[in-house]
TORBA-263223 format. One record per residue (C-alpha): residue in three letters; x, y, z; residue number from 1. Coordinates in pm, 1 decimal. Example, Ala and Ser with C-alpha at 12.3 -4.5 7.8 and 13.67 -1.06 7.14 Angstrom:
! residues 2
[atom 'ALA',[1230.0,-450.0,780.0],1]
[atom 'SER',[1367.0,-106.0,714.0],2]
END
This chain:
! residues 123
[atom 'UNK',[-1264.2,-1157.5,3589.7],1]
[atom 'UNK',[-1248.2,-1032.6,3231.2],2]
[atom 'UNK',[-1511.2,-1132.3,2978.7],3]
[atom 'UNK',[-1543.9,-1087.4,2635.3],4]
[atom 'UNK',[-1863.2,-1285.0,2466.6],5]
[atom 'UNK',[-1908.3,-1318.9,2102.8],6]
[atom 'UNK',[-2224.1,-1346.4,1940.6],7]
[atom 'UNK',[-2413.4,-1316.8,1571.4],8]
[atom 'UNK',[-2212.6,-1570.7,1398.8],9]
[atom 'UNK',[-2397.6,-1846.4,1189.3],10]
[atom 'UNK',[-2466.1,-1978.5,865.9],11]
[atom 'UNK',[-2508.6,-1733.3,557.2],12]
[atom 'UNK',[-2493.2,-1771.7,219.6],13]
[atom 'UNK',[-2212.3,-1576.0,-22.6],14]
[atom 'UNK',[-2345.0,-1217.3,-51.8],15]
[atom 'UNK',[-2537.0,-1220.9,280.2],16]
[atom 'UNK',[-2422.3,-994.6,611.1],17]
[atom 'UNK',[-2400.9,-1035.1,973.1],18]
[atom 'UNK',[-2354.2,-871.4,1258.6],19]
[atom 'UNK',[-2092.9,-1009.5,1523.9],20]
[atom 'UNK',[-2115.0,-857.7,1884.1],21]
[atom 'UNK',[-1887.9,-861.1,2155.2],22]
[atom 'UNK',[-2006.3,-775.1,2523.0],23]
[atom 'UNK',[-1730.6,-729.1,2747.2],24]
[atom 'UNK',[-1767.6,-698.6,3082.9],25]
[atom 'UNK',[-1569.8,-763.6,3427.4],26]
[atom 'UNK',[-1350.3,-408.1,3474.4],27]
[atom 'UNK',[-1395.7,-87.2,3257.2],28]
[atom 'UNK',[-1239.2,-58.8,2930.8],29]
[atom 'UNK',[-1204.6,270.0,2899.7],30]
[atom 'UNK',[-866.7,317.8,2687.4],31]
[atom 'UNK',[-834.6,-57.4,2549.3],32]
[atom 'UNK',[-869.6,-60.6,2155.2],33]
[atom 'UNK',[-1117.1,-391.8,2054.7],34]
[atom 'UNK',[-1030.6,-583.3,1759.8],35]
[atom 'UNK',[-1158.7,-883.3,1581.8],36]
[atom 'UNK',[-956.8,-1200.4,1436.5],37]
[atom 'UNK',[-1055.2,-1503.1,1253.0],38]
[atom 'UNK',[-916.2,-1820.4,1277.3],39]
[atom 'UNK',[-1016.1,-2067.0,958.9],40]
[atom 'UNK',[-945.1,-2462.4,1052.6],41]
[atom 'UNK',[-593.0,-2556.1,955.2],42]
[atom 'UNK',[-513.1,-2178.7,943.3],43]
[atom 'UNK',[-290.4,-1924.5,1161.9],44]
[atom 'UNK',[-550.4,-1687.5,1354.4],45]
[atom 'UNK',[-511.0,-1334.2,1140.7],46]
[atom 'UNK',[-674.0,-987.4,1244.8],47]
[atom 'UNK',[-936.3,-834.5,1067.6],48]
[atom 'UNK',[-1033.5,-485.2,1209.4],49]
[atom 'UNK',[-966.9,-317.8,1519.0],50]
[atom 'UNK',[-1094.2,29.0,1667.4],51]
[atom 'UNK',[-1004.5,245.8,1943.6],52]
[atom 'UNK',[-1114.4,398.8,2288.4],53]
[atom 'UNK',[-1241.8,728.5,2137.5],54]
[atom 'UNK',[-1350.0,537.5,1776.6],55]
[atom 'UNK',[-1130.9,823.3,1628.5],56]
[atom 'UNK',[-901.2,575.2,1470.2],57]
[atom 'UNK',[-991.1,238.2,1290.4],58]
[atom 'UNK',[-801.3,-44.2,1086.7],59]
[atom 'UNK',[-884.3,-267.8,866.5],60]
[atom 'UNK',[-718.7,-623.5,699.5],61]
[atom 'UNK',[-702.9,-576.5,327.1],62]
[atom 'UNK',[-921.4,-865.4,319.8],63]
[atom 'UNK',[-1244.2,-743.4,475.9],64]
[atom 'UNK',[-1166.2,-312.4,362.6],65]
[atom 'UNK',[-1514.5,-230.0,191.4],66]
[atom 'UNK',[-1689.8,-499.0,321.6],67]
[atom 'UNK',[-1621.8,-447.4,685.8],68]
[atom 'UNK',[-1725.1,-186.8,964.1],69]
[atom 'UNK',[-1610.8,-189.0,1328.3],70]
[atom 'UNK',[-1780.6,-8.9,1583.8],71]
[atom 'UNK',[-1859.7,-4.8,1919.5],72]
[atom 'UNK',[-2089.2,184.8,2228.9],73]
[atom 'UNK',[-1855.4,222.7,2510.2],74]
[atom 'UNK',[-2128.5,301.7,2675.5],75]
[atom 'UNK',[-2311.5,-66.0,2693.3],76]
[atom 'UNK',[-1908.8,-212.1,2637.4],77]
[atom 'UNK',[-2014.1,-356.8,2312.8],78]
[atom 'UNK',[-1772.0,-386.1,1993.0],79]
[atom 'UNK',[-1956.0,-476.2,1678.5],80]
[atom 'UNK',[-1827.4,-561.8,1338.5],81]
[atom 'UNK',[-2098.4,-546.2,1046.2],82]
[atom 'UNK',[-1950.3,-811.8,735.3],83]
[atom 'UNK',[-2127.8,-787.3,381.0],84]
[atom 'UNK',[-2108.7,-909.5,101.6],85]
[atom 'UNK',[-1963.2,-1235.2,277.5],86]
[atom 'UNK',[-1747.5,-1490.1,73.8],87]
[atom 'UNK',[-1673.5,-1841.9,152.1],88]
[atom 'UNK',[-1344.4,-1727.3,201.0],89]
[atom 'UNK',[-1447.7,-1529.1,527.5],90]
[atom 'UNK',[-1585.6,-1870.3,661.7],91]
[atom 'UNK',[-1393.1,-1871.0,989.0],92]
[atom 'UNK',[-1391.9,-1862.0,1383.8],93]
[atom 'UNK',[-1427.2,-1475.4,1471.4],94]
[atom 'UNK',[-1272.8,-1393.6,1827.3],95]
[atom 'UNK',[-1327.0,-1048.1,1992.5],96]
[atom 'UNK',[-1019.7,-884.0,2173.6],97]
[atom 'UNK',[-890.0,-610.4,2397.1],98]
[atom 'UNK',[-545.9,-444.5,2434.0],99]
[atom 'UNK',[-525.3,-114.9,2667.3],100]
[atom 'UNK',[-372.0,168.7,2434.5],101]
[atom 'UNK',[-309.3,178.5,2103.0],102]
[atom 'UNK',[-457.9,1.3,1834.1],103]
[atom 'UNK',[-223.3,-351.5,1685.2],104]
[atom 'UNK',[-307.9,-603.9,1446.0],105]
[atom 'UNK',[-99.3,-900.5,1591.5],106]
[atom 'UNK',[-278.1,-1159.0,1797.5],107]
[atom 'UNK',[8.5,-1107.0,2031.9],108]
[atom 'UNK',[-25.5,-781.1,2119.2],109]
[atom 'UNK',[-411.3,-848.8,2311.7],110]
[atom 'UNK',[-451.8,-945.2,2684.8],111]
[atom 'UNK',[-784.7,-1062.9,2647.5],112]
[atom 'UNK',[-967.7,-1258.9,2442.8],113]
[atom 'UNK',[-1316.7,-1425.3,2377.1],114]
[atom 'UNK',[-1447.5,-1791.6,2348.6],115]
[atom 'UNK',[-1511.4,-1707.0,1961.0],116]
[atom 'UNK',[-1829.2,-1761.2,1730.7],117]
[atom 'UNK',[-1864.9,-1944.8,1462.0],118]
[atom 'UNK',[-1932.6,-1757.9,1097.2],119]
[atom 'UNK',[-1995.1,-2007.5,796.5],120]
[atom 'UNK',[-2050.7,-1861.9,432.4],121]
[atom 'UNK',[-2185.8,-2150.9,160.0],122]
[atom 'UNK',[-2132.1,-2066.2,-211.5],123]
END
């Protein structure tokens, strides 16, 4: 059984970081690309970054592009995604997900997907 976990989301005030982290485990990843969405109430869920096996190759939504790093350690099959200088704008539900191949930035193109965690930025 495949699991992806989120976790680092909370409350943070406009300016602030965090840190999400995604822990999959369950079978070995080793050639899925991990990406991250966000899903804002009333809103369609929309990517925000996504990375690859190797980490050679990495994409970003205009929204979060000098504010946002993906990275991962395939070693301990962990995806991370630093966010600074948050806005209330990037208050949201952020879901961690995994694709084998190639990196894509719609929500259709991932087989597996996490329970989310919640990120909330007050102005």
């Amino acid at each position: 059984q495949v699991q992806l976990v989120e976790s680092g989301g909370g409350l943070v005030q406009t300016g602030g970081s965090l840190r999400l982290s995604c822990s999959a485990s369950g079978r070995t990843f080793s050639g899925y690309a991990m990406a991250w969405f966000r899903q804002a109430p009333g809103k369609e869920r929309e990517f925000v970054a996504a990375i690859t096996w190797s980490s050679g190759s990495t994409r970003y939504a205009d929204s979060g592009k000098g504010r946002f790093t993906i990275s991962r350690d395939n070693a301990k099959n962990l995806v991370y995604l630093q966010m600074n200088s948050l806005k209330p704008g990037d208050t949201a539900v952020y879901y961690c997900a995994a694709r084998l191949g190639f990196i894509a930035t719609a929500k259709l193109g991932y087989d597996y997907w996490g329970q989310g965690t919640q990120v909330s930025v007050s102005s």
